[in-house]
C-alpha positions as CSV (number, residue, x, y, z in Angstrom):
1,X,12.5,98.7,223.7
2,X,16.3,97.6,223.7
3,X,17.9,94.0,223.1
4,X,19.6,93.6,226.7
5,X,22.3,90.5,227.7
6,X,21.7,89.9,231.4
7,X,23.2,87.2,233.6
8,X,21.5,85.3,235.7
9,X,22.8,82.5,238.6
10,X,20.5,79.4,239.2
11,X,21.6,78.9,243.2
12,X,22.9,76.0,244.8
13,X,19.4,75.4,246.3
14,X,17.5,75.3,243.2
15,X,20.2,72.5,241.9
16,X,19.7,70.3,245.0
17,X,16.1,70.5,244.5
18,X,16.0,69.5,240.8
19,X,14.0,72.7,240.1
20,X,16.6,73.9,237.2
21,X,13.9,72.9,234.4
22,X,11.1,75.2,236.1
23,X,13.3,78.0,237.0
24,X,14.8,78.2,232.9
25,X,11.2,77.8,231.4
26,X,9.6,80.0,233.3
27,X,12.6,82.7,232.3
28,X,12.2,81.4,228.5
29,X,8.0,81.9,228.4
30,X,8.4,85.6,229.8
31,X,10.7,86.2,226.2
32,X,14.2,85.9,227.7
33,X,16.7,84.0,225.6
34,X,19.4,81.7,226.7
35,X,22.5,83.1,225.1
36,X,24.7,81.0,227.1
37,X,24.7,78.3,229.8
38,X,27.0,76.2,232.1
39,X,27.6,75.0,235.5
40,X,29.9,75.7,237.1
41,X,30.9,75.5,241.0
42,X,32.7,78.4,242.4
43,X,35.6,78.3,244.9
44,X,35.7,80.2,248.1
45,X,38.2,82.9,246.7
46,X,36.2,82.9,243.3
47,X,32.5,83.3,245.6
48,X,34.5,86.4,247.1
49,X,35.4,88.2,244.0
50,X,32.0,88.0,242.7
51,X,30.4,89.2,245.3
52,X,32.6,91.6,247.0
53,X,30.4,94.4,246.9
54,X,28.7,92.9,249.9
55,X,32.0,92.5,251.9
56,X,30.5,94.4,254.9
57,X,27.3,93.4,255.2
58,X,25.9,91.2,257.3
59,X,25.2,88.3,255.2
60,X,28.0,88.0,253.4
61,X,30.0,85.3,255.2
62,X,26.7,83.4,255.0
63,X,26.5,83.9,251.3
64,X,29.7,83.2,250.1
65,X,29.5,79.7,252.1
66,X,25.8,79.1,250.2
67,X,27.0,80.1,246.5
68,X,30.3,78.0,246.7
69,X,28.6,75.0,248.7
70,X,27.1,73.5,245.2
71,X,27.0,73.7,241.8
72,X,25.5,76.6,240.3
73,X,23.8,77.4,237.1
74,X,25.3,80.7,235.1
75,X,23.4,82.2,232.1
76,X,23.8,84.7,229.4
77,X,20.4,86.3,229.2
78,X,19.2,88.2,225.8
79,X,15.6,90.1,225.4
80,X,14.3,93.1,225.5
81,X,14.9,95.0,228.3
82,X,16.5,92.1,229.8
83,X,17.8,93.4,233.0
84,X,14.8,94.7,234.3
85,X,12.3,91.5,232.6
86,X,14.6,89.3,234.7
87,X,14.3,91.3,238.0
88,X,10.5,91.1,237.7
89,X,10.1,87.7,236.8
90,X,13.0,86.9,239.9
91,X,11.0,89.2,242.4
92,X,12.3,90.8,245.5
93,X,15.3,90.3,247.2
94,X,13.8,89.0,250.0
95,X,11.3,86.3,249.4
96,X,8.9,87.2,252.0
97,X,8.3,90.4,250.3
98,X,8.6,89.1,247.1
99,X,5.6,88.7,244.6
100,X,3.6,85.7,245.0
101,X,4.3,83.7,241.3
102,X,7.9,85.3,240.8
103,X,11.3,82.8,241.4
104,X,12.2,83.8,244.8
105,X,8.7,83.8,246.0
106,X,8.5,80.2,244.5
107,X,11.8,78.3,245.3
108,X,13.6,80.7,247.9
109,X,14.2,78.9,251.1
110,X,15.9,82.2,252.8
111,X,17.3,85.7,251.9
112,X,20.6,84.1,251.4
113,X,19.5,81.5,249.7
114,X,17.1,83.1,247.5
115,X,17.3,80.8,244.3
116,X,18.2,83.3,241.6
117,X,20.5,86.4,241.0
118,X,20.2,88.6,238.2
119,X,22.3,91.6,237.1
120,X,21.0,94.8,238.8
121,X,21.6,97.5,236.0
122,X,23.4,97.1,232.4
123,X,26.7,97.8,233.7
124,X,26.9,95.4,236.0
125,X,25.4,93.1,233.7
126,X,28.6,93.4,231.6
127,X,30.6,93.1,234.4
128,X,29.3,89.9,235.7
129,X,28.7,88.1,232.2
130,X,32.2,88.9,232.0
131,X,33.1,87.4,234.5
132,X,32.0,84.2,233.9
133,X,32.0,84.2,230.1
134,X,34.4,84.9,227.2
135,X,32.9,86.6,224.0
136,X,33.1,83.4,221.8
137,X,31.2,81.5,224.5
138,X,28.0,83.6,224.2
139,X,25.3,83.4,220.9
140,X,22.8,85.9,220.7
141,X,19.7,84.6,219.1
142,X,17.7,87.9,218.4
């Protein structure tokens, strides 16, 4: 097993619920380690950069107006195998075909609005802590 940063976003929906506590213990019992933490709310032009690997799809207008109509929760994750622990415990995508007990299954309200995102592999796991962290901002704790 390898020690893994990851970054995961707690979604504007989660925040308006007051769900943040549940969704950060539930990452913390399955052996993930907040590393780092803040909240942040992104712009429009900020929303775009992040996610411009969905330019043309279909949801994209629809997400960028979700992610930058709240606050949102970013995280520096640490454990092992971190990337793909987080994708399990965050479950499908899409919450109807997600696992019943994982985050999206739990507190998604839609496929756009689907509660959680975590990086998909390790290198774009640098890429997006990167984006939203600088090196002195981050504290591994394993």
């Amino acid at each position: 097993m390898q020690i893994e940063q990851t970054l995961s976003i707690i979604k504007p929906n989660v925040i308006i619920k007051n769900s943040i506590g549940s969704i950060i213990s539930r990452l913390e019992k399955a052996g993930l380690f907040i590393v780092a933490s803040k909240m942040i709310k992104l712009n429009w032009e900020k929303a775009v950069s992040f996610y411009i690997e969905h330019k043309n799809k279909s949801f994209f207008e629809d997400l960028i107006h979700f992610i930058s109509s709240s606050p949102i929760i970013v995280q520096v994750l640490e454990g092992y195998n971190a990337v793909q622990r987080n994708r399990e415990i965050m479950g499908n995508t899409n919450p109807k075909l997600a696992l019943s007990g994982t985050l999206r299954s739990d507190y998604s309200d839609s496929i756009v609005e689907n509660s959680i995102h975590g990086s998909d592999s390790i290198i774009s796991a640098k890429k997006e802590i990167n984006f939203f962290f600088k090196t002195k901002e981050i504290f591994s704790r394993i």
